[in-house]
Structure formats: C-alpha cells, structure tokens
C-alpha positions as CSV (number, residue, x, y, z in Angstrom):
1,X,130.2,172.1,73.8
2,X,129.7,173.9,70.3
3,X,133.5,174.7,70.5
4,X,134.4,170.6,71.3
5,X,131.9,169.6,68.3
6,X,133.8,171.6,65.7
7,X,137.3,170.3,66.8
8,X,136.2,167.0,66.6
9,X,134.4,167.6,63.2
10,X,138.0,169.0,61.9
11,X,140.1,167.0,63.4
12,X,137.5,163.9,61.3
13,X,137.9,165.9,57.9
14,X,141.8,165.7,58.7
15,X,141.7,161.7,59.2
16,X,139.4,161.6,56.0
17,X,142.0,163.6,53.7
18,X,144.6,161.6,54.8
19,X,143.2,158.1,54.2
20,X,142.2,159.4,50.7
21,X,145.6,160.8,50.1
22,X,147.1,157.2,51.3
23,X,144.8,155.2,49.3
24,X,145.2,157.2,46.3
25,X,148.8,156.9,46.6
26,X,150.6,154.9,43.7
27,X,152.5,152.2,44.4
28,X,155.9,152.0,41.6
29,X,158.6,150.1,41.8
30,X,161.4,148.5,39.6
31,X,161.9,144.6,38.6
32,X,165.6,144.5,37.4
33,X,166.9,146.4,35.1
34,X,164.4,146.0,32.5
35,X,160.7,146.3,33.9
36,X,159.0,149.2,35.7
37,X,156.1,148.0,38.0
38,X,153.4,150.6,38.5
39,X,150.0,149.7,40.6
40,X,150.4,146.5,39.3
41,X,151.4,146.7,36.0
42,X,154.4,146.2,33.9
43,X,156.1,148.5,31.8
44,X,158.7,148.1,29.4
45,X,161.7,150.5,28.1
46,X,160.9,152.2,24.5
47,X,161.6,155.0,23.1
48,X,159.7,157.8,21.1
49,X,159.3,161.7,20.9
50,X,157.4,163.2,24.0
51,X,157.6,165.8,26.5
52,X,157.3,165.3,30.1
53,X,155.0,167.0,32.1
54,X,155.8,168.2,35.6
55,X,152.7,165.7,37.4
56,X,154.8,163.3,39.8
57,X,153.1,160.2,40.1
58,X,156.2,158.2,42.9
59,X,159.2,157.7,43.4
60,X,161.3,154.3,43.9
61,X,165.3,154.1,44.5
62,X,166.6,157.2,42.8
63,X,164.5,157.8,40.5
64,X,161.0,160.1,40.2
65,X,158.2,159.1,37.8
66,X,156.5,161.4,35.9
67,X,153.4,161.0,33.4
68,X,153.6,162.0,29.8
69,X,152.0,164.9,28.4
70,X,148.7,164.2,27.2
71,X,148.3,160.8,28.3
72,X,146.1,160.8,31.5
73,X,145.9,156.8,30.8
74,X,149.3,156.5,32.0
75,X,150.2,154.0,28.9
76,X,153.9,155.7,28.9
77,X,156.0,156.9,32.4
78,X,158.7,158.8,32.3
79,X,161.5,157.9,35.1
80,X,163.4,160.8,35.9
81,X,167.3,160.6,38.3
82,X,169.4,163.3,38.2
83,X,171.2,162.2,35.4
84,X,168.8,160.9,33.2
85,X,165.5,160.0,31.9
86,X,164.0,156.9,30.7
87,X,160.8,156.5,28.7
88,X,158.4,153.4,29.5
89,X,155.3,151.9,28.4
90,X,152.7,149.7,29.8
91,X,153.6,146.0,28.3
92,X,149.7,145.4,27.6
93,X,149.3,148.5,25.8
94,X,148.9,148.2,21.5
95,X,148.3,151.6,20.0
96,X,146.5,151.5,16.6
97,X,149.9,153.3,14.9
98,X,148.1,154.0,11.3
99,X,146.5,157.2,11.0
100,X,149.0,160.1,11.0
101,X,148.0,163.1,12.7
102,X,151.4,165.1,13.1
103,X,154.9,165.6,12.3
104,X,157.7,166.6,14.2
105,X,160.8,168.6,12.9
106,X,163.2,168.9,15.0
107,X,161.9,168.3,18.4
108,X,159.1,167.2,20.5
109,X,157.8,170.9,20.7
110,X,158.0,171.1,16.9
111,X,154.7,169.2,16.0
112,X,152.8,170.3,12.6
113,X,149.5,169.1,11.7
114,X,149.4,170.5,8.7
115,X,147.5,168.5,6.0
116,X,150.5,169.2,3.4
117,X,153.1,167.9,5.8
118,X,151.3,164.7,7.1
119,X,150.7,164.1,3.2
120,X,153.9,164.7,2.1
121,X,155.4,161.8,5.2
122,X,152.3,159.9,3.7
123,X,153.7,160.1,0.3
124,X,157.4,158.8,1.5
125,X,155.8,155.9,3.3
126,X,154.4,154.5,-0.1
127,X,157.3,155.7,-2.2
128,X,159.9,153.5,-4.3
129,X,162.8,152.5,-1.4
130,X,166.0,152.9,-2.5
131,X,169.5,150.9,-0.3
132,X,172.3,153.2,1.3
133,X,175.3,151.0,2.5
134,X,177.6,153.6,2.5
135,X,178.5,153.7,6.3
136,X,180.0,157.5,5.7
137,X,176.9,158.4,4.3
138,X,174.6,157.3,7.2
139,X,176.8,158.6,9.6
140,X,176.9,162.4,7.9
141,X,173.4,162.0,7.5
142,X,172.5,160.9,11.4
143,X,175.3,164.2,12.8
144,X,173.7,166.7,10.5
145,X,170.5,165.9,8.9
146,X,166.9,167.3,9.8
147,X,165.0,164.4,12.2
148,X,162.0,164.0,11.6
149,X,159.0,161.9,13.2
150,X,155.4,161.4,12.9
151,X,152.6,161.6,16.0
152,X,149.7,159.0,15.3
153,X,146.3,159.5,16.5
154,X,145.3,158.8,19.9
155,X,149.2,157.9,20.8
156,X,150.8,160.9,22.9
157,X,154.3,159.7,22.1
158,X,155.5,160.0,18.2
159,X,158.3,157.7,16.9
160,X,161.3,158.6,14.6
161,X,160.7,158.5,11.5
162,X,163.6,159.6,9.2
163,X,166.6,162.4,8.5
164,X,166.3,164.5,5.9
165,X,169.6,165.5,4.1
166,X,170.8,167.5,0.7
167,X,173.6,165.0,-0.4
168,X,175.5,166.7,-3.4
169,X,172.5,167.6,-5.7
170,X,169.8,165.3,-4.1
171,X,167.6,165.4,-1.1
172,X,166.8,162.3,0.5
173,X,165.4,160.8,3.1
174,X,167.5,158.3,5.3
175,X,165.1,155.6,7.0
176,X,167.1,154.6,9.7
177,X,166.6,151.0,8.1
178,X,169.5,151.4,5.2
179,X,166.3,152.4,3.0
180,X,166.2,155.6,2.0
181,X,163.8,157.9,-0.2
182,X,164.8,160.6,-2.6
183,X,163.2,163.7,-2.6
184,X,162.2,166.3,-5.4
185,X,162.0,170.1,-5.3
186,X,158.0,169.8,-4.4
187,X,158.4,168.6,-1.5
188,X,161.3,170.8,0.0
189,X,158.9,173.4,-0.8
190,X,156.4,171.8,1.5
191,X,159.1,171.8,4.5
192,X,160.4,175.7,3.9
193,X,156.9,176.8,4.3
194,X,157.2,176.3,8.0
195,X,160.8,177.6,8.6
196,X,163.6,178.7,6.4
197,X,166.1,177.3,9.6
198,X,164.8,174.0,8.2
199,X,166.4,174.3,4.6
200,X,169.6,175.8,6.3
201,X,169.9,172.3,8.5
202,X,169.0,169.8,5.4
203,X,171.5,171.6,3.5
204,X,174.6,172.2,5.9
205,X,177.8,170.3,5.0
C-alpha cells in the first residue's frame, strides 16, 4: 500500500512539473517580415551593440530566440537561424538614452566605464560640428577607422556612435551623420591609455 502511495505521489509531482513547464512556456512568433510577436507583444527590428547570451526563450520557423545579455526584462530579442542574427526590441519600450555610463571600442566585449573616456564622448557630443561631403573620405573612414559606441544607463544594448580616424595630420571623429568632430592630441591620449592597438587602428592608412 506504502509502495502504491509513493508511485502515485511521483507519478503527481511528474503531471505538476509538466503543466508548470507548459504554462511557462513562451509563446513567439513572426508577423511578416517586419514584426516579432513574443507573449503578446510586438517587437520591432533595431540595431545596437550587444552580446547574446546562450538562454533560449522559443523558437518559430527557422529561427531560435535568444535574450540579450543583461536584460532579464526582455526589452530586446535576439533571433538567431543559421545564417544570421537579428536584433529586436519591444515596440512599447522608451529607454531614457541620456546618461552615459560606457563606451565601447571596438566591440561589444570592449566596454570602458572609465570616467575619462565617458567624459571625453561627453565632450564630442557638445563640441563645434564640422560637414564632411567628401564621399572618399567617409568611405576610408567607415573600412578602417576605430568604431566607437556609447552604453546608456539602465539600456543593455549601446548604439554606434562614431569612427575615429587620423586623416593626414588631424584626428577626427566621423558622425555617421556627415558631421564630424576634430580631435586634439588630449584626447588621443585619453584613448591610448587603454590599448596602444587602438592608436595603431586610428592611424592605419
């Protein structure tokens, strides 16, 4: 009798984990070629510096969704095939993009928080903007330049935020927006501190 007790007991525990497991499930799917439906809500394609973490939250035609690193909230998905990635965030989500916290150089690994660096992107922001039409220019400066981005507080995904590039005797700092900000020898300082591979990229032909 004892014996029959505890298999029905386990085989109860069993039915419990699964209905847990089912209703805990997350229900994803996409709506045309622009909008990512997850439990409900809609999410847009954006783009921004992140990393991906290796937490699988579905799956829907060919693609498996991932969550972003450091955002539990699951503003931003990640939708992974196996040939490429795309970066989504929830339509109704507004981050307050103001206070600076971080800058990346170079990659999404790459992320100083460094009072001198988050001044010195500080410092550009407000700085005198200068136009580059030169076509040539931009282009050199997008193939070789240092990228650079900036993480905001409270959002786990940075955005891009400029290219740094040594153009004949001049650094300067290309905007993406044909605006670009010129740079003195203070400031280079600031970005060798962390890595003299940094100088050798601004300043490759």
């Amino acid at each position: 009798m004892l014996k029959k007790s505890r298999y029905i007991i386990t085989i109860m525990l069993l039915i419990s984990i699964f209905l847990i497991g089912c209703s805990q499930k997350n229900e994803v799917h996409f709506d045309g070629e622009e909008y990512l439906i997850f439990n409900g809500e809609k999410y847009v394609l954006t783009s921004g510096i992140y990393n991906e973490s290796d937490i699988r939250l579905g799956k829907t035609d060919s693609f498996t969704i991932y969550e972003v690193e450091g955002d539990k909230e699951h503003n931003y998905l990640v939708a992974r095939s196996s040939l490429d990635n795309t970066l989504y965030v929830k339509e109704s989500f507004s981050p307050d993009n103001n206070e600076i916290e971080g800058v990346y150089l170079m990659s999404a690994n790459n992320c100083h928080y460094d009072k001198k660096i988050v001044e010195l992107i500080q410092k550009i922001i407000t700085s005198e903007k200068m136009k580059l039409d030169n076509q040539q220019e931009i282009d050199k400066i997008q193939q070789t330049g240092l990228e650079v981005g900036v993480k905001y507080k409270n959002n786990p995904v940075g955005k891009n935020f400029g290219i740094i590039k040594k153009i004949k005797d001049d650094y300067v700092i290309y905007l993406f927006n044909n605006e670009w900000v010129l740079l003195n020898a203070s400031d280079i300082d600031v970005l060798r501190e962390y890595d003299d591979d940094i100088i050798d990229i601004i300043e490759r032909n």
